[in-house]
C-alpha positions in Angstrom: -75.7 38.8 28.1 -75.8 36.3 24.9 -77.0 33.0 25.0 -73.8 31.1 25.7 -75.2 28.1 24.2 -75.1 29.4 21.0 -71.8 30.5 19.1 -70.9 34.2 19.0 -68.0 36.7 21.1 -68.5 37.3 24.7 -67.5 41.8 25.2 -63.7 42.2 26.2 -62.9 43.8 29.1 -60.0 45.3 30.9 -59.1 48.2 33.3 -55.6 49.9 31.7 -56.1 49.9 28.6 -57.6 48.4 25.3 -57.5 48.1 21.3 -60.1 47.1 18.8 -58.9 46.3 15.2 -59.9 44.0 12.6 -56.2 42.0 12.7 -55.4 40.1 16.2 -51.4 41.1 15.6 -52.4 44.5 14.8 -53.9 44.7 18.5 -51.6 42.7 20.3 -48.6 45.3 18.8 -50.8 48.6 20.0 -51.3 46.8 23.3 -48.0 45.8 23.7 -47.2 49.9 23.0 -49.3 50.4 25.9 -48.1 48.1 28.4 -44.5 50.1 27.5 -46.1 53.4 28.5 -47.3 54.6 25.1 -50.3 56.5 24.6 -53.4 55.5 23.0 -51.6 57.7 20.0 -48.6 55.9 20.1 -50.5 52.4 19.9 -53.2 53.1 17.4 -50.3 54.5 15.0 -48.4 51.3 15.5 -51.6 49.1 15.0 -52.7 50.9 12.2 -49.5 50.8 10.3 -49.2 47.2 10.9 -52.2 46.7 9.6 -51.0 47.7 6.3 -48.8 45.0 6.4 -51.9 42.4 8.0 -54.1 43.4 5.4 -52.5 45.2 2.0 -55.3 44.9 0.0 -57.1 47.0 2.6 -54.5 49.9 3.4 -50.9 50.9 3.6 -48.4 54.0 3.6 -49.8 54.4 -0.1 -52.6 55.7 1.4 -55.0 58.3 3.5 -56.5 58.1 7.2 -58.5 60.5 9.2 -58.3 60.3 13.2 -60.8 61.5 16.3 -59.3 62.0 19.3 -59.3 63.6 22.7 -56.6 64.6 25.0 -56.1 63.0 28.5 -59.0 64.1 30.9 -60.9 66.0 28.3 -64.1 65.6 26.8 -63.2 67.7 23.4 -63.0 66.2 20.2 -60.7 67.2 17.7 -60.1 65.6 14.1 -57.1 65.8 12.3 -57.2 65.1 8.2 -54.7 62.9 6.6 -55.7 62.7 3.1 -53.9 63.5 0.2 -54.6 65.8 -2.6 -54.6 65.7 -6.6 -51.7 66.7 -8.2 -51.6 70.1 -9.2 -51.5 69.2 -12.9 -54.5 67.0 -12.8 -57.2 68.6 -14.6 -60.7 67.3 -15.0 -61.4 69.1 -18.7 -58.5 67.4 -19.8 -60.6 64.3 -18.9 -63.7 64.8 -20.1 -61.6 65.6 -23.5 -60.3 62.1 -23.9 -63.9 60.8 -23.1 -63.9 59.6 -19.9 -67.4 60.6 -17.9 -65.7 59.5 -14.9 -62.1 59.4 -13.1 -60.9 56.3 -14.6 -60.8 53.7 -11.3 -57.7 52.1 -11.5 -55.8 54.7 -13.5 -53.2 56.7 -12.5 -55.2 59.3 -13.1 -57.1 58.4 -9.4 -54.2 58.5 -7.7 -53.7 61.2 -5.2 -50.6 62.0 -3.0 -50.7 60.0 0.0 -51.5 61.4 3.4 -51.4 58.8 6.2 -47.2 59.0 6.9 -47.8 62.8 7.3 -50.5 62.4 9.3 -48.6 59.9 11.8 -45.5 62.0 11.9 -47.5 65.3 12.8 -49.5 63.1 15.6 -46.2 61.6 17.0 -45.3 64.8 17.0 -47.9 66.3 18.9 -49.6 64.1 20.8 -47.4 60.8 21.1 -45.0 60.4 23.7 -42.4 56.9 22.7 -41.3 58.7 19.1 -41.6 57.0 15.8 -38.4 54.6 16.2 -40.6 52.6 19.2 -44.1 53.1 17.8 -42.7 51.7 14.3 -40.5 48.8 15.1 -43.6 46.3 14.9 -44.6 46.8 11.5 -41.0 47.1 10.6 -40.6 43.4 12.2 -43.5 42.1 10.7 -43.4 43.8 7.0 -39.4 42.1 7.1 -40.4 38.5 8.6 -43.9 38.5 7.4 -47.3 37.9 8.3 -49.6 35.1 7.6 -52.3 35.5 5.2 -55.5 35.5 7.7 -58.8 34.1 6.3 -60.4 37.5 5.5 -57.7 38.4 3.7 -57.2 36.0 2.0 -61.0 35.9 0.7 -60.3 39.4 -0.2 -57.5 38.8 -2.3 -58.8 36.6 -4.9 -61.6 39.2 -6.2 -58.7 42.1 -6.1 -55.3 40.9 -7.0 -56.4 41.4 -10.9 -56.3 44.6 -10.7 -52.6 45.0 -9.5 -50.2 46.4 -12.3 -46.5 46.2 -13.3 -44.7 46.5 -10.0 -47.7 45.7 -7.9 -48.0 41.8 -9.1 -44.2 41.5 -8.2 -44.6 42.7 -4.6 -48.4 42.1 -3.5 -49.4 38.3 -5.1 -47.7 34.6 -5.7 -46.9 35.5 -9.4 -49.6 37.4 -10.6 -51.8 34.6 -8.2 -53.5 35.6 -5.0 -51.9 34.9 -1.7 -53.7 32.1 0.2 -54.4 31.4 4.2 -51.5 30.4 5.7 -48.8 32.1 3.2 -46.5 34.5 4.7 -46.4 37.6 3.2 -43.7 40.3 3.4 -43.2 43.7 2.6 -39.2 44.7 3.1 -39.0 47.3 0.8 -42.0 49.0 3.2 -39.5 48.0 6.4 -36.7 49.8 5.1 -39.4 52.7 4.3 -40.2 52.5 7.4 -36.8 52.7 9.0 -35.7 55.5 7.1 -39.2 57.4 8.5 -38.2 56.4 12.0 -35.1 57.8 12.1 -35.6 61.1 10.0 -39.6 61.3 9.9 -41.8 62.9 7.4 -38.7 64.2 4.9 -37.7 60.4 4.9 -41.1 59.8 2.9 -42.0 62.5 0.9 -38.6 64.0 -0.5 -35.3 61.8 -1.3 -35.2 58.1 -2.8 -38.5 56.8 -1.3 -40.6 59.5 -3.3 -38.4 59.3 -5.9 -39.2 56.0 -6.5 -43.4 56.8 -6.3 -42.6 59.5 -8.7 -41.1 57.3 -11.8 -43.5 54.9 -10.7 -46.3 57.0 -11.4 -44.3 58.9 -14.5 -44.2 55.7 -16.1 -48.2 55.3 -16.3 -48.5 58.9 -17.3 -48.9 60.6 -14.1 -48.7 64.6 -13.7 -47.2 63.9 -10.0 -44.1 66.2 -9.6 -41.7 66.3 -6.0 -43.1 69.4 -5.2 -46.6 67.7 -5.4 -45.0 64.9 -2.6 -42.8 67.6 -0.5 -45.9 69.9 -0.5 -48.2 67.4 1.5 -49.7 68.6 5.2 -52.2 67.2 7.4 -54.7 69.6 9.3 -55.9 69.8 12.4 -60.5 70.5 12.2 -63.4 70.7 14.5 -65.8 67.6 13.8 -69.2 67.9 13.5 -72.1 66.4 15.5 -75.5 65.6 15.8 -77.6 63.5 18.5 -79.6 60.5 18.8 -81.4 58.5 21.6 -79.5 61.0 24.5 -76.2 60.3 22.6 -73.9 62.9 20.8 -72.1 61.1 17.3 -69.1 63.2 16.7 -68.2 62.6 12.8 -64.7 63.8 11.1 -66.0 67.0 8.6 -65.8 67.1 5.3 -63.9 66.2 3.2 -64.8 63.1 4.8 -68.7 61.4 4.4 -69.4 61.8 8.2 -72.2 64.1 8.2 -74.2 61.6 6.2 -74.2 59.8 9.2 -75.7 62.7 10.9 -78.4 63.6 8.5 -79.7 59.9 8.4 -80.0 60.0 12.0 -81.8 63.2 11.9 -84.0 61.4 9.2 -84.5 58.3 11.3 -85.2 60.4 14.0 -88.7 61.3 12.6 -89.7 57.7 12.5 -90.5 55.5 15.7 -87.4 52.8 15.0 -87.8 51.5 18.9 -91.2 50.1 18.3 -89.6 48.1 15.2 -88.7 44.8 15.2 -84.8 45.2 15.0 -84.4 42.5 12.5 -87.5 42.9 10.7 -88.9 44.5 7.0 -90.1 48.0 8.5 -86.6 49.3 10.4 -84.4 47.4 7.3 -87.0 49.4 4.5 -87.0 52.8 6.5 -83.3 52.9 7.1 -82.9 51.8 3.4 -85.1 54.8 2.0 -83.5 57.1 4.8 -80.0 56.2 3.1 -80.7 57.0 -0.4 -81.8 60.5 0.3 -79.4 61.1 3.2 -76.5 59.8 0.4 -78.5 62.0 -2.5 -77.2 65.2 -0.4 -73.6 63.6 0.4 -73.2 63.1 -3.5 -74.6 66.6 -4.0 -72.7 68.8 -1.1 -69.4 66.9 0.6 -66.3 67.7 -1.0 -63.0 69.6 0.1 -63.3 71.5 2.9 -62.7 74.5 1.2 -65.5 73.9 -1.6 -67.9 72.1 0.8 -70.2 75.4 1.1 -73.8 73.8 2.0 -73.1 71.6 5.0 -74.9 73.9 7.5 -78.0 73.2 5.2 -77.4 69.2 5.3 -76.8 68.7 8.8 -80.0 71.5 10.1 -83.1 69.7 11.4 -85.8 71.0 9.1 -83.8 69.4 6.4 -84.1 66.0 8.0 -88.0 66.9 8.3 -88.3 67.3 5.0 -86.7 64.1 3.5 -88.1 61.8 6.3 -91.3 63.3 4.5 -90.5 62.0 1.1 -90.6 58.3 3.0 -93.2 55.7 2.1 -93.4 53.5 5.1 -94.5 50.9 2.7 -93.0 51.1 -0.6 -89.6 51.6 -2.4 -88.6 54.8 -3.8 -89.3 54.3 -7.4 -86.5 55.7 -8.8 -83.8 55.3 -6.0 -80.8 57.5 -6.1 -77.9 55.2 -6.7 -75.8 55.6 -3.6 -72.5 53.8 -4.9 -70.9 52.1 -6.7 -71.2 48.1 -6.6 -67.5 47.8 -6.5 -65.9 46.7 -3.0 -63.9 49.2 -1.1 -61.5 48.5 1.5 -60.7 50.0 4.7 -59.1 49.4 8.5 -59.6 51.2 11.4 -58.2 50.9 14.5 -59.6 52.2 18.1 -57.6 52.6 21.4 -58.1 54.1 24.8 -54.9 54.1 27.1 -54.9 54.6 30.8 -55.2 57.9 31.0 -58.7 57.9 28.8 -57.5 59.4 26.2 -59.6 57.8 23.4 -58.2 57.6 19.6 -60.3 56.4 16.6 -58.8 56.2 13.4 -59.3 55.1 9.9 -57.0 54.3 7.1 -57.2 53.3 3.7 -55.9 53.0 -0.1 -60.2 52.9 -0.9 -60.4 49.6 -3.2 -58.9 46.5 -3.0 -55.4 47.2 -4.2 -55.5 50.4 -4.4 -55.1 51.6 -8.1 -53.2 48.9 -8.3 -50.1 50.3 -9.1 -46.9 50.2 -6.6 -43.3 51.3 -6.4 -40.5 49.2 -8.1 -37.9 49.4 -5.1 -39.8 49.7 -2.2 -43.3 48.2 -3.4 -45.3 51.4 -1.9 -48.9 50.6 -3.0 -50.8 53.5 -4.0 -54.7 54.5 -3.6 -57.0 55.5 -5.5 -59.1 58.3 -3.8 -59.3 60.2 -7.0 -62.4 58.0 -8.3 -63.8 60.2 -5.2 -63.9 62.9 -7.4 -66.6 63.5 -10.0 -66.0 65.3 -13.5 -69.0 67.3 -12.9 -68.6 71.0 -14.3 -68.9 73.3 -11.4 -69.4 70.3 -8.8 -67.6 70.8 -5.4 -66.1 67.7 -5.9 -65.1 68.3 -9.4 -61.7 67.0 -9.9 -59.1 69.9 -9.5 -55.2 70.3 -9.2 -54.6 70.5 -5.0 -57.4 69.5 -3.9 -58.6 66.7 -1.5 -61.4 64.5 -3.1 -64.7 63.3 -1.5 -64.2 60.4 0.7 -65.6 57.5 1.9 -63.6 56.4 5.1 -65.4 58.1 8.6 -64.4 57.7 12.8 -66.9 58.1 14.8 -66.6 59.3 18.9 -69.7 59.3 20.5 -70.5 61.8 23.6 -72.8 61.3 26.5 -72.9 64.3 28.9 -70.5 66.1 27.6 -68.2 62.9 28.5 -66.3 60.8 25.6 -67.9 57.3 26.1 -67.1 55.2 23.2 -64.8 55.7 20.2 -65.8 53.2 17.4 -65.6 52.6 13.6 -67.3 50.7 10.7 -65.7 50.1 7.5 -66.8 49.1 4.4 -66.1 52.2 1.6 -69.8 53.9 1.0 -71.4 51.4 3.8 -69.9 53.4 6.7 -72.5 56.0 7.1 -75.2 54.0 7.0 -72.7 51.7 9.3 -72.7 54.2 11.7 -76.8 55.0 12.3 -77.6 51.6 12.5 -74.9 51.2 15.2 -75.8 54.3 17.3 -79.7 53.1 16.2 -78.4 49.2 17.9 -77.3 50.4 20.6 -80.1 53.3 21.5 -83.1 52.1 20.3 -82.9 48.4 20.8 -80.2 48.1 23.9 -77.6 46.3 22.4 -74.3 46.3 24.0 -71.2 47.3 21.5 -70.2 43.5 21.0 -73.9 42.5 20.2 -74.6 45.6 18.2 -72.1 45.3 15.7 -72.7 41.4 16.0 -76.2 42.3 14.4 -77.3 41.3 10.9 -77.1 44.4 8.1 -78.6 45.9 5.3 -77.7 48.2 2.4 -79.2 49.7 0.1 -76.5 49.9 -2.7 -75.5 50.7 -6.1 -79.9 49.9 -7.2 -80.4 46.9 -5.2 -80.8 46.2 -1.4 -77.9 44.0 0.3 -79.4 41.8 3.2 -77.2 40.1 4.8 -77.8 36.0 5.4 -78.5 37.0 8.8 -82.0 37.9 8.2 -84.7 35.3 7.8 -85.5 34.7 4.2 -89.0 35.9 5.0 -87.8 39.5 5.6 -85.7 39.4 2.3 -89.3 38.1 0.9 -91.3 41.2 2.2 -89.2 44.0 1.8 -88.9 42.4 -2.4 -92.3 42.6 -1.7 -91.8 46.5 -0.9 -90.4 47.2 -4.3 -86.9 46.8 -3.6 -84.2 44.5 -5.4 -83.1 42.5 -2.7 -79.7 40.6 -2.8 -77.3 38.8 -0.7 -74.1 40.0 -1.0 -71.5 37.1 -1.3 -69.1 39.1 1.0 -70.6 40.6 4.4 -71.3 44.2 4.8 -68.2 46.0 6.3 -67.0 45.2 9.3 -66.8 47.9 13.2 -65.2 48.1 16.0 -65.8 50.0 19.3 -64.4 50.9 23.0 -66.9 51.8 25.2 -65.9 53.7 28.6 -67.8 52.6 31.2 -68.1 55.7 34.2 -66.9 53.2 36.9 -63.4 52.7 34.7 -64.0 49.2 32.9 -63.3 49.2 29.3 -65.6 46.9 26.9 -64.3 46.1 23.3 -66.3 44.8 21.3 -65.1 43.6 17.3 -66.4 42.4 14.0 -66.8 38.5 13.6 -66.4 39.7 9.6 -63.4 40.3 10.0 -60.3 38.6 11.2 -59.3 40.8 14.4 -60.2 41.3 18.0 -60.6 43.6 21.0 -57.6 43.4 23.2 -56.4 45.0 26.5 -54.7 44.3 30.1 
């Protein structure tokens, strides 16, 4: 139990059922899908597409999600993929002939088709059981009366509405200035989008007026999109991949997704005696640090499209962890530490629900940085992402830039497994973070005891982009000996990502826990 004297979020509990998102109307509307006999489907698409509404810098229908769930009374995990490709025009030669070493960020060039409304239709489909007109009818409230701007989002905003572009000031900021806390914003261009998918699904997206309008939206900056590009778009269905920790199975989305990093710095971490740490202390934040850079040195070499991902049998097999965990100074700093990401924010949501029947749904979605590319649609102000600046220009790369394909990305689910049983479905955002997110979470929570609430709760560290990010929650004097180590420590001015989390207790109790980074909550009845 925390130490009630002392501020901080007691675990939510509940019996039916329960959400976990990082907006409190985003898990009011998928509980409210609940109590009206909605599956945890049904509520985590109509939390996560409010959500783009809650938060637009962080997502929207502009954008890409990946999902883990199981069915009702089964332990088996299955993943379904919901990001977009690259045009089939887009061509990284033609790239690297103009000069550029890398996809330009907020070009159009970095936009790829959008895979999220594809993905929700196909899971309506199959696994839902109210149908899109229910499900949809609270974002389609909200995005037509507004939301107010919550206090994360509006410290987001200030850093990201620059990079918004033609259409994208008109519909996303206060004339060209960032929304503040308290403002109402509203979307109705995305209602009537939204209306038009509830009534006629998928088609109602991707073919007709709506992707019309993305598609002179995009011509007009010099995009190679063409309707069949937008028509062409399909989610698949994948088997995740896993590894285990501490007794405890982490089932991770596969590739094209980053989730076996998660894996193989586990398997790193594994070889080093993290219980006998102190949690908050130099040693565990230096070893997870070092065991990042090489387990993100094989993500940047090997993760890519699923169908040019050829090496990940190699990155997730045990002697491989052996042998990084070997290149480890306890002591000192890599010298020259691979640079694991970029030092620009990336932004994320990601919802979590388990209904009644324990069926358990974790899902991420995203338009990667804050904004997006910063471009939007001029009728219906459709926002659209960036994932291209996944891709690398690389000759010969797996993730080199191509025409149809999907690009490396950032945003993971995580499920974990304990006896063969689903126990907890949880998520940490925060673009390249979530990885690492997600071994110090299962490490919280194994090594050191922590319930979900208390383990995400915990202080982080990340070794990013050169330097080491420590969060304020660490004593100075740790920040002092692990500069001491060699590494460039800095405090971020923004915390490190932000989780979420459901755990499953055997005797039927649910226990929510969720990020104070963040503006949302764990909710059930």
């Amino acid at each position: 139990m925390r130490d009630l004297h002392l501020p901080g979020r007691s675990p939510v509990l509940a019996a039916n059922g329960m959400c976990a998102t990082s907006h409190p109307l985003a898990a009011k509307a998928a509980v409210g899908i609940l109590e009206r006999g909605g599956n945890a489907v049904d509520a985590a698409i109509a939390g996560a597409v409010l959500l783009g509404i809650c938060e637009p810098q962080m997502t929207g229908i502009g954008g890409d999600c990946f999902v883990l769930f199981n069915e009702p009374g089964r332990d088996e995990v299955r993943a379904l993929n919901g990001s977009g490709r690259a045009p089939a025009a887009a061509d990284a030669a033609a790239l690297r002939e103009k000069g550029h070493e890398t996809v330009p960020v907020h070009g159009v060039e970095a936009v790829t088709v959008p895979g999220a409304v594809d993905a929700f239709c196909r899971l309506s489909e199959d696994h839902g059981r109210l149908g899109l007109d229910a499900v949809l009818e609270p974002a389609i409230h909200y995005a037509e009366a507004g939301v107010p701007v919550a206090e994360r989002v509006a410290f987001d905003f200030p850093n990201d509405v620059a990079v918004l572009q033609g259409h994208g000031v008109a519909h996303y900021s206060d004339g060209g200035q960032p929304l503040t806390a308290g403002q109402l914003f509203r979307a109705p261009g995305q209602a009537e989008v939204l209306r038009r998918v509830a009534k006629d699904g998928r088609k109602a997206f991707y073919e007709g007026e709506v992707a019309e309008d993305m598609l002179a939206a995009l011509g007009d900056m010099g995009g190679v999109h063409t309707a069949e590009d937008f028509a062409g778009v399909a989610c698949d269905y994948a088997d995740p991949v896993a590894g285990t920790y501490g007794g405890v199975e982490l089932v991770e989305h596969p590739p094209n997704g980053q989730g076996a990093t998660a894996i193989l710095m586990l398997n790193i971490l594994r070889q080093f005696d993290i219980a006998g740490m102190d949690p908050w202390g130099a040693e565990r934040a230096h070893v997870e640090a070092e065991a990042a850079k090489l387990a993100y040195d094989a993500r940047n070499r090997f993760i890519a499209d699923p169908d040019h991902t050829a090496r990940l049998d190699h990155m997730l097999a045990p002697e491989t962890a052996e042998r990084l965990a070997a290149l480890i100074d306890p002591k000192r700093a890599m010298a020259k530490a691979a640079q694991v990401a970029e030092a620009v924010h990336k932004d994320t949501v990601y919802i979590t629900v388990v209904d009644r029947d324990r069926m358990a749904v974790s899902l991420i979605y995203s338009i990667f940085h804050g904004f997006g590319s910063g471009i939007a649609s001029e009728k219906f102000g459709i926002l659209f992402q960036n994932r291209g600046a996944g891709f690398t220009l690389t000759p010969g790369h797996p993730n080199e830039l191509g025409g149809g394909k999907r690009p490396m990305h950032t945003i993971i689910p995580g499920i974990l497994r304990e006896g063969g049983r689903v126990v907890m479905p949880f998520g940490v955002m925060g673009g390249a973070y979530q990885p690492n997110g997600h071994a110090r979470f299962v490490s919280n929570l194994r090594d050191f005891g922590l319930s979900p609430q208390a383990a995400i709760d915990a202080p982080r560290s990340f070794a990013d982009g050169g330097a080491l990010k420590v969060e304020r929650g660490y004593p100075e004097a740790v920040r002092r000996a692990l500069a001491d180590m060699g590494h460039d420590v800095v405090v971020p001015d923004e915390p490190i990502g932000g989780a979420q989390a459901i755990l499953m207790h055997e005797g039927g109790v649910l226990e929510g826990g969720s990020d104070p980074r963040k503006d949302g909550c764990a909710l059930g009845y």
